[in-house]
C-alpha positions as CSV (number, residue, x, y, z in Angstrom):
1,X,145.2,103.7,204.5
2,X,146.5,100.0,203.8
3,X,147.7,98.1,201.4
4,X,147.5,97.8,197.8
5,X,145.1,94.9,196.8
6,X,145.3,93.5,192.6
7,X,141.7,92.6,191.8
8,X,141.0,90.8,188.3
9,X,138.1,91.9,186.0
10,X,137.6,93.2,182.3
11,X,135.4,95.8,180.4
12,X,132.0,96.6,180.3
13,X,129.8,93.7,182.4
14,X,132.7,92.1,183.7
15,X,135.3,93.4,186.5
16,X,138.2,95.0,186.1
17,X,141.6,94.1,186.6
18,X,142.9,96.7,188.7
19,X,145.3,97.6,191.9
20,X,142.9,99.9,194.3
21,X,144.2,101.1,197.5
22,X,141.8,100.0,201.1
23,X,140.9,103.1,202.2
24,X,138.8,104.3,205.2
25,X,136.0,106.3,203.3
26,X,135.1,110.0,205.2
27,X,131.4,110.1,205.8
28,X,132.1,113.5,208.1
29,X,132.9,115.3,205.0
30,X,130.4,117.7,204.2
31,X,128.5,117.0,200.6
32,X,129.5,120.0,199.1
33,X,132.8,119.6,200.4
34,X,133.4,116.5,199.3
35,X,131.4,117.2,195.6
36,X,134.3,120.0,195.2
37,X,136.9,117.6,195.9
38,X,135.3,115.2,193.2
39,X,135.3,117.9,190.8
40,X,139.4,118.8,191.8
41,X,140.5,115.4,190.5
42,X,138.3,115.8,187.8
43,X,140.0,118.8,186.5
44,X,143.4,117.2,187.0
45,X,142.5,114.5,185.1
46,X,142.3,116.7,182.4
47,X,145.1,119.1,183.1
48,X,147.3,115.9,183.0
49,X,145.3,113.8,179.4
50,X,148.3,113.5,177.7
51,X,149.6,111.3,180.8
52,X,146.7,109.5,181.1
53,X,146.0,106.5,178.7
54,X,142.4,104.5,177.9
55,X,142.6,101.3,178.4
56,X,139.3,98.8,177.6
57,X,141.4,95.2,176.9
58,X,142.1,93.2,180.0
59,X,146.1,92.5,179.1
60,X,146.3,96.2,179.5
61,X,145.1,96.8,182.9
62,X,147.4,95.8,186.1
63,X,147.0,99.7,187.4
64,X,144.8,101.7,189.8
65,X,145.2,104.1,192.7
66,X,149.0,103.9,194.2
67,X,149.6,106.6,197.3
68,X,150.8,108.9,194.9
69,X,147.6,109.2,192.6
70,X,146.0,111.6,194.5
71,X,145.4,115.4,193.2
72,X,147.4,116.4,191.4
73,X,148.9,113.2,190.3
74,X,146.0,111.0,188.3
75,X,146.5,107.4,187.5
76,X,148.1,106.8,183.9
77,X,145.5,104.3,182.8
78,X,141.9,104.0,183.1
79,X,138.5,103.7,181.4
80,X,135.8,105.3,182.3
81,X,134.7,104.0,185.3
82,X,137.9,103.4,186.5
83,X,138.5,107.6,186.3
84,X,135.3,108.1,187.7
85,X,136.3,106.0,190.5
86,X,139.5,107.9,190.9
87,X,137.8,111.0,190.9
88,X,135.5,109.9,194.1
89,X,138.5,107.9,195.9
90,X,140.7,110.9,195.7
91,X,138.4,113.2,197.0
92,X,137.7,110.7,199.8
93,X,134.2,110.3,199.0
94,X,132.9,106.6,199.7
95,X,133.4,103.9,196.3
96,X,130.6,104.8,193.9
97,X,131.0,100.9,193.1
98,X,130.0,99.8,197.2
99,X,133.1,97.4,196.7
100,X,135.3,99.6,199.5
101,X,138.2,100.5,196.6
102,X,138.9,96.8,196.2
103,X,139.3,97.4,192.6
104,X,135.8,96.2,191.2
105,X,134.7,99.6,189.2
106,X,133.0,99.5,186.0
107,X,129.7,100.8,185.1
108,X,127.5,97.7,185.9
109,X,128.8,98.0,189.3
110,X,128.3,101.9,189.5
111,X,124.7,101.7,188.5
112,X,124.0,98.9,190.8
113,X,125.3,101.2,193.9
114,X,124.7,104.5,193.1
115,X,120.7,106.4,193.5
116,X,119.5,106.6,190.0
117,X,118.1,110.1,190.1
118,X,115.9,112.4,187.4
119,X,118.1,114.9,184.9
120,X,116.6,117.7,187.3
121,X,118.5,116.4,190.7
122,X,122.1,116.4,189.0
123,X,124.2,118.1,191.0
124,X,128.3,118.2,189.9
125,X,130.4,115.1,191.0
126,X,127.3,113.1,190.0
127,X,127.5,110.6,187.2
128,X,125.7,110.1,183.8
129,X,126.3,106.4,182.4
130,X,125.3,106.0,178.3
131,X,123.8,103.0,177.0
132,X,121.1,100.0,178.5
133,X,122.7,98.1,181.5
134,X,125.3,97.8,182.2
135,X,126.5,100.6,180.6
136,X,128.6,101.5,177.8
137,X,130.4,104.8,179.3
138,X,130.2,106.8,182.2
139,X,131.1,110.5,182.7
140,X,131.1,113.2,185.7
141,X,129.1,116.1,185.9
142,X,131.1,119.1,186.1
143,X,128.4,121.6,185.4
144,X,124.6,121.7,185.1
145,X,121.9,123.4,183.2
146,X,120.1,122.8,179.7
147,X,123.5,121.3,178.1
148,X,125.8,119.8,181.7
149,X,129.4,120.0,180.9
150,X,130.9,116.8,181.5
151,X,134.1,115.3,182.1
152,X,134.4,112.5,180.0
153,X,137.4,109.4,179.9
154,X,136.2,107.6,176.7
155,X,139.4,107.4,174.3
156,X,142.8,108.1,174.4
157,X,142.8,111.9,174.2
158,X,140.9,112.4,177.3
159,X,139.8,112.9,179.7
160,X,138.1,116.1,178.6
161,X,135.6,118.6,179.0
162,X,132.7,117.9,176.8
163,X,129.4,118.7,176.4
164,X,126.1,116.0,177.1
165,X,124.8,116.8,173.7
166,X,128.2,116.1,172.2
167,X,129.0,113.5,174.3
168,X,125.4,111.9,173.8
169,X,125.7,111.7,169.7
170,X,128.0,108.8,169.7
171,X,125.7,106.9,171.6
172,X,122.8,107.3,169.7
173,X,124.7,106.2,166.3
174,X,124.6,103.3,167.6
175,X,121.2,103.1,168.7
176,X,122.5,103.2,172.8
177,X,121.3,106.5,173.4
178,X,119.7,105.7,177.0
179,X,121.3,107.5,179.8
180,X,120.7,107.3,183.6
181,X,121.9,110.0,186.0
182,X,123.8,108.6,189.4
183,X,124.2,110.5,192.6
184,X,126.0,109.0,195.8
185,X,124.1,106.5,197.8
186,X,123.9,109.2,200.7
187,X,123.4,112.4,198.7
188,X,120.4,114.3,199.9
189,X,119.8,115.6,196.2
């Protein structure tokens, strides 16, 4: 573990500004181990929604991952990618972003990393990002089958447990109904 780092960005194509912790990321964690772990701070994410606020403008952002944001204390503002980043740091899992946890996570930078893989790989912890490069939203897969269960961080009620078919509506409204599935970089899925 070292120190806190502030790194500048924005919304949607452009960084973030966020504060990530420099952590040493655990590639002797088993997958399925570490998938589980993913899915932990998931579900604490939303156990604690009330306390966790979405944040897309760039005033509102000078947060990320102190020492004590690990499960079961989730950070208090994030957008999506920022939670799905949380989720994967937490669990120890190396940065679905390939930027270390310097503070660079948005969904440009998560589809740029991660293996794009075909709806019938998904595995839970995996990702699902809505709309054309570089993404609108992205959301974690906390079940599969026909309709996955997703955990989603796209307003301020969430995160939450939603379905793809729900989640997926708003996007195709507006004519962004594309999707692409992620997996980690080294997943064997």
């Amino acid at each position: 573990m070292a120190a806190a780092v502030v790194a500048l960005g924005a919304v949607a194509g452009i960084a973030l500004v966020s504060a990530a912790l420099f952590r040493t990321e655990s590639p002797t964690v088993p997958e399925d181990a570490l998938r589980q772990r993913i899915l932990s701070g998931a579900l604490a994410g939303v156990r604690n929604a009330p306390k966790i606020h979405f944040v897309t403008e760039r005033s509102g952002r000078g947060f990320g991952f102190p020492k004590r944001s690990q499960v079961p204390v989730p950070p208090t503002r994030a957008d999506s990618g920022t939670f799905v980043t949380w989720c994967y740091w937490q669990a120890g899992a190396p940065d679905p972003n390939g930027h270390h946890y310097d503070g660079t996570a948005w969904t440009g930078t998560l589809l740029q990393h991660m293996r794009h893989i075909p709806r019938s790989a998904v595995k839970p912890g995996d990702l699902v990002v809505f709309g054309p490069p570089p993404g609108l939203h992205v959301a974690l897969v906390y079940r599969t089958g026909p309709d996955p269960l997703l955990v989603s961080h796209g307003s301020e009620r969430d995160p939450r447990m939603v379905h793809l078919s729900v989640e997926r509506r708003f996007f195709i409204r507006f004519r962004r109904g594309r999707i692409t599935w992620l997996t980690m970089p080294n997943s064997g899925a």
